[in-house]
Each structure stands twice: as C-alpha cells, then as structure tokens.
C-alpha positions in Angstrom: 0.0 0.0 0.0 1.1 3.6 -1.0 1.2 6.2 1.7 -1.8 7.8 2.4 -2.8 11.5 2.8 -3.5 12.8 5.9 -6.0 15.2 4.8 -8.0 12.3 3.2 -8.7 11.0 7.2 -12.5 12.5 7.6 -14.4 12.4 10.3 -18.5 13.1 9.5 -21.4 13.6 11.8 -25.3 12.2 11.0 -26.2 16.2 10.6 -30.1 15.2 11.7 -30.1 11.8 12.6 -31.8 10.4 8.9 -28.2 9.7 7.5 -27.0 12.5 6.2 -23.2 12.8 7.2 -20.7 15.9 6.4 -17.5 16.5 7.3 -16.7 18.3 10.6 -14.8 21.1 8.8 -11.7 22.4 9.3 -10.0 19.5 11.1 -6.3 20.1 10.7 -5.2 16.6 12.7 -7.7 13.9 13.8 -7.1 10.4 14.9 -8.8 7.3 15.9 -7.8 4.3 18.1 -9.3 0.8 19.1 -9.1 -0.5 22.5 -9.9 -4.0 24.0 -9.7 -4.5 27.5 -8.7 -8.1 28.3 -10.2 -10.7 30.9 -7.4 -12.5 33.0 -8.2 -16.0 34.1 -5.2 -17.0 34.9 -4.9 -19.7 38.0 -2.1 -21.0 40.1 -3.0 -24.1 37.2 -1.5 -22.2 34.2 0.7 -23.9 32.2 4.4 -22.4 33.3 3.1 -19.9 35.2 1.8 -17.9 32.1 -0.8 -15.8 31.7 -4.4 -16.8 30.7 -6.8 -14.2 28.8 -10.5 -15.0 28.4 -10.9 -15.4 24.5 -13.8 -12.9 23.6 -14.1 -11.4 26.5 -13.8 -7.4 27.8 -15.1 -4.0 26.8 -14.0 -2.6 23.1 -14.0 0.3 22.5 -12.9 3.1 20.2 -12.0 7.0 20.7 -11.4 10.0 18.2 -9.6 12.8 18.3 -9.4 15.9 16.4 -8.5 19.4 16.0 -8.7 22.5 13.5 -10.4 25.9 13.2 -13.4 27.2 12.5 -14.6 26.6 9.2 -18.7 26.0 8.7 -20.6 27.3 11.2 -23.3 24.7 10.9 -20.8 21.7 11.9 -19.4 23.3 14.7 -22.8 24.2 15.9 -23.8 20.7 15.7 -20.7 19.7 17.5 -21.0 22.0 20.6 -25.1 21.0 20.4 -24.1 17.0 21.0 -22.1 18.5 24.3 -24.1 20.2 25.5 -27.2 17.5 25.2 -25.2 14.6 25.6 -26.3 13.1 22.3 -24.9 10.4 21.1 -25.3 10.5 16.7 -23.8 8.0 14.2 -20.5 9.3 13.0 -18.5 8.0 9.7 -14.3 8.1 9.9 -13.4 7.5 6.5 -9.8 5.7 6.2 -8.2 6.1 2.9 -7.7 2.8 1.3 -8.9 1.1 4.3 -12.2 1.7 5.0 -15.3 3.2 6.7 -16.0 3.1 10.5 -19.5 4.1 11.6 -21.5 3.8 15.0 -22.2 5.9 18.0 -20.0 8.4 19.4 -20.0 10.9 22.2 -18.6 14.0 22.3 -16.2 13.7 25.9 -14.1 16.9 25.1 -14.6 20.6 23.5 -11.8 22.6 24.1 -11.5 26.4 22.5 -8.6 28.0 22.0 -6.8 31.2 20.7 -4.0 33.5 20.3 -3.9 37.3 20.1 -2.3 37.9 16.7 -3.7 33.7 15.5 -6.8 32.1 14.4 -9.4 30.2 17.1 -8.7 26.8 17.2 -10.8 23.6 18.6 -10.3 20.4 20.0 -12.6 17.3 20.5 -12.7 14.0 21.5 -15.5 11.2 21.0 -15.7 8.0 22.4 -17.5 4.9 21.1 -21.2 4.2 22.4 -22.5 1.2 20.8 -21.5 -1.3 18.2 -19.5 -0.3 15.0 -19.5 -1.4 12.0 -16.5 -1.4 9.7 -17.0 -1.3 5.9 -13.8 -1.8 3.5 -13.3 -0.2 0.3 
C-alpha cells in the first residue's frame, strides 16, 4: 500500500439523525484508536506460570480525536449542540484505502482556544457508544 494523505482522514457527523453525514470542517489533525480490555483467568493451574486471557471477553472500544479551526458554522454548531445535550449520533471516519468506520459516538471533550495575533482553534474528543461497523473499500 502507497502512503496515504493525511487530509483524506475525515471524520463526519449524522447532521439530523436520517443519514446524512458531512465533514466536521476544518479539522487540521484527527485520529482514531481501538481498545480491547482483556479478561485474565489466569490460575495458580496455568501452564508455566503464564498468563491466561479470556478469548472474547472485555469492553472494546474506540475513541477519536481531532482538531482545527473554525470553518462552517453549521458543523461546529452541531458539535458544541451533542455536548451540550449529551447526544450520542452515528458518526462515519473514512480511512483512505482502508475503509469506513460508523457507530455511535460521544462527544467527551470541546476545548476552544486562541492567540492574540492567530486564528481560534478547537479540539474534540469522541468516544464509542455502541456497536461499530466497519465497511472496506
């Protein structure tokens, strides 16, 4: 596989909750990771003393990141709107070459930010709430 372009990385939000995703604009830097906790079932039985992991078992989950400036007023509204209700939309990450990610997410963080002779800049972070599907391209 040929490297990729950043830029090409998008993160969308369901805009009304019928399936209509766009692009959180002007993300500069967004990232997404996968986590699986693990179960440990190890016993004073294990073979050599090593350590035992419940196949299938344990919380997954998956969290993105992202920041930028302001760009389209009606996807950072919609951002700072989930916050502050709580929500908990379908969002798409789109991975170039790869594939597309969709579930739930929440938005955990919204972090503002700004210097006196610079442009405002944002931060957020999501976290998974539900199942995700994974769709390659």
């Amino acid at each position: 596989m040929a490297a990729q372009n950043g830029k090409d990385l998008l993160i969308k939000v369901d805009m009304t909750g019928g399936g209509q995703f766009e692009t959180l604009a002007g993300l500069r830097a967004s990232r997404i990771s996968f986590n699986a906790e693990t179960v440990d079932v190890t016993t004073l039985e294990s073979q050599g003393g090593w350590r035992e992991l419940l196949s299938g078992a344990g919380v997954r989950s998956a969290a993105i990141t992202g920041s930028g400036i302001f760009r389209d007023e009606t996807t950072d509204e919609r951002a700072r709107q989930l916050f502050f209700d709580g929500l908990a939309p379908a969002f798409q990450v789109i991975i170039p070459d790869f594939g597309i990610i969709e579930g739930a997410f929440q938005v955990t963080g919204l972090e503002y930010s700004g210097t006196h002779n610079g442009e405002a800049t944002y931060e957020l972070a999501l976290a998974s709430a539900g199942a995700l599907t994974f769709t390659a391209v």
